[in-house]
N, C-alpha and C positions, 0 to 999 in steps of 0.2 A: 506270862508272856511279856517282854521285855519292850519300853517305851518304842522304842527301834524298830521293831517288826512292826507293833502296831502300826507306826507312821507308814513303814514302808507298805502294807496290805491296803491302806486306806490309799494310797496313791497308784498304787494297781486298780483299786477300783475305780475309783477316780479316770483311770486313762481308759481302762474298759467300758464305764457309762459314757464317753466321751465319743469312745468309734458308734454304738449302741446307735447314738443317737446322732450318728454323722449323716450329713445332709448333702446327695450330691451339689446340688445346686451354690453349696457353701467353698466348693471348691473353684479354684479362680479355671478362667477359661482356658488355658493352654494345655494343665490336665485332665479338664472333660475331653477336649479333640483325642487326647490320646488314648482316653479310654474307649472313644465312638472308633477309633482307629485297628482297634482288636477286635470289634465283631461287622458281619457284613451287611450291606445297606437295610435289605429286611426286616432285620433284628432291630436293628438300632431304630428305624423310623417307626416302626411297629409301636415302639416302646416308648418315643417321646415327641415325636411329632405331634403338633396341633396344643401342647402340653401350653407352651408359653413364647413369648414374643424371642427372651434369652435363648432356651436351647433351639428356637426355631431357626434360629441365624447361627446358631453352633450346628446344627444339623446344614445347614446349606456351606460351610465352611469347611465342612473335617474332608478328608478323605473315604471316596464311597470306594465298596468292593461288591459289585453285583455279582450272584450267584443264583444259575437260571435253569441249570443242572437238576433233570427230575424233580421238579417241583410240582404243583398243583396250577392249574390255570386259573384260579382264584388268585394265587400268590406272584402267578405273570402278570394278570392283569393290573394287582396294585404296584407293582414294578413301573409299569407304563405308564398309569392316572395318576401314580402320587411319585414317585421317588425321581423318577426321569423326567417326570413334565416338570418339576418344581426346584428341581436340581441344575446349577451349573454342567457344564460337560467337562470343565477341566478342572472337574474334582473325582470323577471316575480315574481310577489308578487300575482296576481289577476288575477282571470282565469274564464269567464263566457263562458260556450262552450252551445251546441244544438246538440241533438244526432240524425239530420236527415242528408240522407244521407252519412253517415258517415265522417260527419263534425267534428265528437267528437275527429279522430282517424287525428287533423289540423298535430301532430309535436309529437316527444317522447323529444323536447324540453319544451313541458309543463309542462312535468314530474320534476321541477325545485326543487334544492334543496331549495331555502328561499319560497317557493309556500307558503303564506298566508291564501288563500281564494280561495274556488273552490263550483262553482256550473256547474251544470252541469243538462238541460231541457230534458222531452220526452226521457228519456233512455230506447231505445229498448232491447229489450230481447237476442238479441246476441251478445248485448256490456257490458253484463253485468260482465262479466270473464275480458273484456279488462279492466273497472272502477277497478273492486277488485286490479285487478294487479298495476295502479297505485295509489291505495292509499295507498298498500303495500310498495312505496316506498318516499312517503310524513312524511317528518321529524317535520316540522316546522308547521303543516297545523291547525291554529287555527278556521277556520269558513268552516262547509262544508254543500251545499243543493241538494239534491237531488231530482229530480221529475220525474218520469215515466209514461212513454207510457199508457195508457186503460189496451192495451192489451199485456203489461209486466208484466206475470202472470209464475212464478216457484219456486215451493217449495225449490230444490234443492240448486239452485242459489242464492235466493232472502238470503234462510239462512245463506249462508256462507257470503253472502256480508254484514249481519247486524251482523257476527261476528266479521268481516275484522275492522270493523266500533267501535264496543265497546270492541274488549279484543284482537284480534289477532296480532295488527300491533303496529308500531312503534307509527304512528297517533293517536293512543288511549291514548298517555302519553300527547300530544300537545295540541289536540282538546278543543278548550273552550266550542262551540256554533255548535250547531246542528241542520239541521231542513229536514226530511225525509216525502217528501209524494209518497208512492210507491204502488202500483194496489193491492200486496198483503196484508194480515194484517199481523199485530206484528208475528212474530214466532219464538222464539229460539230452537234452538235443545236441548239442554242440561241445566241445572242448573249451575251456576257458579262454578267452583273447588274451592279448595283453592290456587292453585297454577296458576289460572288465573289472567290477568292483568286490576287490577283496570281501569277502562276509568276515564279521567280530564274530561268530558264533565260539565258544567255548567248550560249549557242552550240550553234548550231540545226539538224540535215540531216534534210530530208523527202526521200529519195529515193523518192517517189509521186506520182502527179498531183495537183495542184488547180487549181480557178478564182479568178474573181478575187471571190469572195464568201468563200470560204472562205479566202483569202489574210487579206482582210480583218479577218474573224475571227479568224484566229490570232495576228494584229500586236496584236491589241487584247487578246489571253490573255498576251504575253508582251513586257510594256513596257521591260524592261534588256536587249532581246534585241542583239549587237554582230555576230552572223554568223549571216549565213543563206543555208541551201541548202535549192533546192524547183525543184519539177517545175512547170512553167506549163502551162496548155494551156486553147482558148478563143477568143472573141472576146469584146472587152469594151466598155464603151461610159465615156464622160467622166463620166455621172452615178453609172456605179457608181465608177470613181475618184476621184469628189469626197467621196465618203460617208466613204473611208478616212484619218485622220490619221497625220502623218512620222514615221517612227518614228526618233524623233530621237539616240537611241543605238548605232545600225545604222552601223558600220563596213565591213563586208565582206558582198558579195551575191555569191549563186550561183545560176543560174538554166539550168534546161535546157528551152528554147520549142517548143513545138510547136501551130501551126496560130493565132500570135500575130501578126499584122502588126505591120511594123516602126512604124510611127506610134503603135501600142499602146502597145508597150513601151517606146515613150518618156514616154507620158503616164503608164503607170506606172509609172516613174523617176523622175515628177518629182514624182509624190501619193505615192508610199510610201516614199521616201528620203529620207535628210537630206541635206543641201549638205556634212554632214561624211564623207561617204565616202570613204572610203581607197582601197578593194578593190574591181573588179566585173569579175566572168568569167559569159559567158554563151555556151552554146551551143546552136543551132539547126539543122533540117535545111529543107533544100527552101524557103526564102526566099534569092532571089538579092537582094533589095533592101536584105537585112544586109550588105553587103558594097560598102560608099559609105563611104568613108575621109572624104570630106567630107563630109557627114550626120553623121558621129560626131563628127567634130572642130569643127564648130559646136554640137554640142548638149554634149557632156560639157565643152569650155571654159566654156558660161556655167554650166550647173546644177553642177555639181561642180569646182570650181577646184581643190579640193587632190586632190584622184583621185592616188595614186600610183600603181596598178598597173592596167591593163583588160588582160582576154582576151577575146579573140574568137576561137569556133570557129562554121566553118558548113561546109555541105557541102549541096550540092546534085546529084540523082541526077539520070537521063534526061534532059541538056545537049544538044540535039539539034543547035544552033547553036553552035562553037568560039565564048567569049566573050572580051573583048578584056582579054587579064593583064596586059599593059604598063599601061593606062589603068586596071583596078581596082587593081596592086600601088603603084602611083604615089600613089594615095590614100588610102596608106595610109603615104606617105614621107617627106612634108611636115615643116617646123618641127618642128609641135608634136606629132609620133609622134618623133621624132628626139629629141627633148629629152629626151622620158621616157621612150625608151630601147625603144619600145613598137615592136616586130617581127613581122613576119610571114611567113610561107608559105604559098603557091600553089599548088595541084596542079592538073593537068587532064589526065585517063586516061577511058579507056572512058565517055564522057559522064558523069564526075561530076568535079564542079569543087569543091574543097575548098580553105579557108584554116584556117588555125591558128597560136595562137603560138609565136615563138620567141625565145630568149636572143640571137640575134646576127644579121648582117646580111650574113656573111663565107661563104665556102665551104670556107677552112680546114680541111682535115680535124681540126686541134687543135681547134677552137674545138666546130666539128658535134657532136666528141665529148664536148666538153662538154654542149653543148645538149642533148643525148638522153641524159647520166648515169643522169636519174632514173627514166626509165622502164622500171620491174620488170617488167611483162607486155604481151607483146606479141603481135599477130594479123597474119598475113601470109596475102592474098592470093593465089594461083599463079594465073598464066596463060599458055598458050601462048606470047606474045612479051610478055614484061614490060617496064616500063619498068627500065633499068638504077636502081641504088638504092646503088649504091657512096659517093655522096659522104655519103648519110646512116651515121653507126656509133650504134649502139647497147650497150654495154660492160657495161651491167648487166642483163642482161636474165635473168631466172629461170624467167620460165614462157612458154614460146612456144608457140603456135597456130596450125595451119593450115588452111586450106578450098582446096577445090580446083574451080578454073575451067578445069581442064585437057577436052582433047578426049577426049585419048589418055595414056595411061601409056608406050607406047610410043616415039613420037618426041619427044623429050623432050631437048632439048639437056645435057650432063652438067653447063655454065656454069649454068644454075639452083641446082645445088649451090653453085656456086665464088662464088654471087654472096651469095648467103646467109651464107655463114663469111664474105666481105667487108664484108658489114653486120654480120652479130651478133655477137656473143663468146660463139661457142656453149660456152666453157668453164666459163661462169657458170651454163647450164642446166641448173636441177632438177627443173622439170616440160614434157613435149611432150606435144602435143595434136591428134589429127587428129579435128575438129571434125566434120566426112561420112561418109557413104561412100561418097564417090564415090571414080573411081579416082585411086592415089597411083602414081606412079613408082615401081619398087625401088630406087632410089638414094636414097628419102628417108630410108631408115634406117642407110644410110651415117652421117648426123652424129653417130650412136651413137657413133661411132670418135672423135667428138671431143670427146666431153661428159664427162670422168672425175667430174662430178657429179651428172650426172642420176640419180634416185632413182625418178618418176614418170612414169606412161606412159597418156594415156590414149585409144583406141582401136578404131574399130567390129572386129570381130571378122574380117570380110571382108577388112578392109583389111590388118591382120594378116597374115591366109595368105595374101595376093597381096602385099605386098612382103618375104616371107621363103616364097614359093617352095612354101605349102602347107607352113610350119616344116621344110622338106629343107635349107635354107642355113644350114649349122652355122654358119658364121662370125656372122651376124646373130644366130641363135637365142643362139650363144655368149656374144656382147655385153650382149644384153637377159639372159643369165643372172647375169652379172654385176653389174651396175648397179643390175637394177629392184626396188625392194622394194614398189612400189605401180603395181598394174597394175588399171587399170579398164577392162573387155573389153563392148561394145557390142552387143548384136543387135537388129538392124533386121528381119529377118523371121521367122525358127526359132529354139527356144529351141535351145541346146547339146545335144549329146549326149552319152550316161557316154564315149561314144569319143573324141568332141572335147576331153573334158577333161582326159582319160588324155594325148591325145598332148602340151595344149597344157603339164598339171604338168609333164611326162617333159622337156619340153624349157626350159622356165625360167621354174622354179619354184622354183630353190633356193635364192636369197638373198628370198623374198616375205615380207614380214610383210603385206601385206593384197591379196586379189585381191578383187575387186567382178566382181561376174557384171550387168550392166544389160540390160532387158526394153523396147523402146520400141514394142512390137506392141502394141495395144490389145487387152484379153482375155487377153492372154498373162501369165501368172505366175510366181513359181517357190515352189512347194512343198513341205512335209517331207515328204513323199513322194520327192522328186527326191534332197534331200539323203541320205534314208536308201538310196537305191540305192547312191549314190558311198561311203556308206561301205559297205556291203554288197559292191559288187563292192572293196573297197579304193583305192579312186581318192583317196580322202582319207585321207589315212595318219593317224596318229600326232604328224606334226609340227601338224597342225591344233588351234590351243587351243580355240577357239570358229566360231562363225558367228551373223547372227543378218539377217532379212527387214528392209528398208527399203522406206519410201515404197510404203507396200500391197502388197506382197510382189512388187514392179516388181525392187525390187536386192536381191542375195543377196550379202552379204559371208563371208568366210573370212579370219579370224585365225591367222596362223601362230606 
């Protein structure tokens, strides 16, 4: 070994014993803040709070990101006693709240002048005046999402608060990025004045319905708007599309149609869009006449030349007549779908005929695997003779879902299994879902055995004790002891009993930090009555930190 290298290996180690024994605290202040600036408040106080006098004023100085989103009320309550009573307010940039029990309403410290980013889950209907009020006084607030309760339904309300949002408030000069899914549809009171204030918004997702009047209206609330997502639905007519001008900054559209004919939505493609569009994905059900590869390719070559990207999803149910896929996929294969690269897939099962796009053109299993990377959550189907599903993989899949079209649980081929672990990479999975109750096979909870990830389970209560045998099949119950720390248990007819819960703790319950009890009987509740038996007969031990009634006392949570 040549002097050379030696030198060189002894200073590799040298730099490696060096990180080894690297000491945050040896790093000067401006890269602690940044590193406290990549994870959020919780985390970070959790970790060095109370530690020392230095990071204690590095913690009151960086930037907080509160997240309050399904958490534990163990984890809300030291949000409130440590992080927010001992914090600045204009160092909250990021603010994810949860409008159940009025968790929404943590601090009028969130109300922050630099407040960033605010979402905000499940907004019930009598928070909805408290939301308006503070975003009446959000200056700075570039990113805001909103999502609402079911049964967060008022005209009254719901309008003033989507006007708080595009023309009334300071927030409307700030706002970049928008994204509203809220129980009612689109509604404005009014037409825009002239002496009303422009919204900055940018970038736009109405996951709600509207018409095309109220489409209308809202293009003309939001004139920089470059992407937009909205729920169509409607018949329309040429005189209301001529009323509307192009919103001529409108790069990218989203659109999910319903009850639009196709001739529609091309006239409103060609009144509400510019010629500069880049982007358009749309999906629709139950129109087979979306699905004319030549209809689109004579209409998006002349109105939009530079188009880079189109999706097209359609799906049509009750196909009574096999339709002809050679002749619609053909239409879709031409020049100019080739050029720009624009793909797609064909299905035809159980009379519904589905297209969608995709990245390739090939059956490669390399490539398919590519195609279907991104898709996180996925819902499968069972039926007595499936169609095989092998050439599609899915690699990344995290939360899977099933329904069941099955006869029988019994005759049940065991290849059902085999075909599933050939499509999914069940080792990716951290949440399952048996979406019914109807019957499931006992073999579905076989994929336990191949999931060393999966953490969440969620599950009508029936379905439960028939494919773990009335909880007797230690092996299963073993599995789900192991694994499940978030178990949400369903009843569709009777509420539970102190004995059903006894057995169901007794058998895996011991790695749980959250079991959810859920009510779907109407009339049926759960109350502090119920809960005070389970502790009275000891059915809830000890390791129990809290519980607390959801969504009108329908779900019973249990913090462990």
């Amino acid at each position: 070994m040549s002097d050379q290298l030696v030198v060189k290996l002894e200073e590799q180690n040298s730099r490696r014993h060096q990180l080894e024994q690297l000491d945050l605290e040896a790093l000067p202040n401006e890269l602690i803040l940044q590193i406290f600036g990549y994870f959020n408040a919780y985390d970070v106080f959790k970790s060095f709070y109370s530690l020392n006098v230095r990071l204690n004023s590095l913690l009151h100085a960086t930037h907080l990101h509160i997240d309050l989103i399904n958490v534990t009320k163990a984890v809300h309550n030291y949000h409130q006693q440590v992080i927010i009573s001992t914090s600045n307010s204009n160092q909250m940039i990021t603010a994810k709240l949860q409008d159940i029990s009025d968790r929404i309403k943590i601090s009028d410290s969130l109300v922050a002048i630099n407040l960033q980013s605010l979402t905000i889950d499940d907004l019930t209907l009598k928070n909805i005046g408290y939301v308006r009020s503070i975003l009446l006084k959000l200056k700075h607030l570039t990113y805001l999402s909103l999502t609402s309760s079911p049964d967060c339904i008022s005209t009254d309300l719901t309008d003033k608060l989507m006007e708080t949002i595009f023309t009334d408030s300071e927030m409307s000069r700030s706002l970049k990025s928008c994204k509203l899914s809220l129980a009612d549809p689109i509604r404005f009171r009014d037409n825009v004045t002239t002496n009303a204030r422009a919204s900055a918004i940018e970038y736009l997702s109405f996951c709600q319905w509207c018409d095309i009047y109220q489409l209308t209206s809202l293009l003309k609330r939001v004139p920089k708007i470059k992407s937009l997502t909205v729920y169509l639905c409607g018949d329309f007519e040429d005189t209301d599309l001529a009323l509307s001008p192009l919103s001529e900054n409108l790069i990218s559209f989203q659109a999910e149609i319903y009850r639009v004919p196709f001739d529609d939505i091309q006239l409103l493609l060609i009144n509400k869009l510019s010629p500069k569009l880049e982007y358009l994905k749309l999906f629709t059900m139950n129109r087979l006449e979306y699905m004319d590869g030549k209809k689109w390719e004579q209409f998006l070559s002349f109105y939009f030349p530079i188009l880079k990207q189109f999706q097209l999803s359609c799906t049509v149910n009750d196909v009574k007549t096999p339709p002809n896929l050679t002749e619609i996929a053909q239409s879709f294969r031409t020049k100019y779908y080739l050029e720009h690269k624009w793909y797609y897939v064909f299905d035809y099962d159980k009379e519904e005929l589905s297209m969608y796009p995709t990245l390739a053109t090939t059956d490669d299993p390399q490539i398919l695997n590519h195609t279907f990377q991104n898709i996180k959550i996925l819902d499968l189907a069972l039926y007595d003779n499936p169609t095989a599903l092998t050439k599609r993989c899915y690699p990344n899949v995290h939360t899977l879902s099933f329904s069941s079209k099955l006869s029988s649980s019994v005759n049940v081929s065991p290849a059902l299994i085999d075909d599933i672990l050939n499509t999914i990479s069940v080792a990716n999975l951290k949440t399952l879902r048996f979406q019914d109750g109807e019957i499931y096979p006992r073999m579905m909870l076989e994929l336990i055995k191949f999931t060393p990830n999966l953490s969440t389970l969620e599950i009508f209560h029936k379905v439960l004790l028939n494919i773990t045998d009335n909880l007797t099949d230690e092996n299963i119950c073993l599995c789900l002891q192991k694994s499940i720390k978030n178990l949400k248990l369903i009843f569709d007819s009777t509420l539970p009993s102190t004995d059903d819960l006894r057995l169901l703790l007794e058998k895996i319950s011991k790695n749980l930090s959250i079991l959810t009890l859920v009510s779907t009987v109407s009339g049926q509740e759960f109350t502090t009555d119920f809960v005070e038996q389970l502790i009275t007969e000891n059915i809830i031990d000890g390791n129990v930190i809290d519980y607390e009634f959801v969504d009108n006392n329908r779900d019973l949570c249990f913090y462990f």
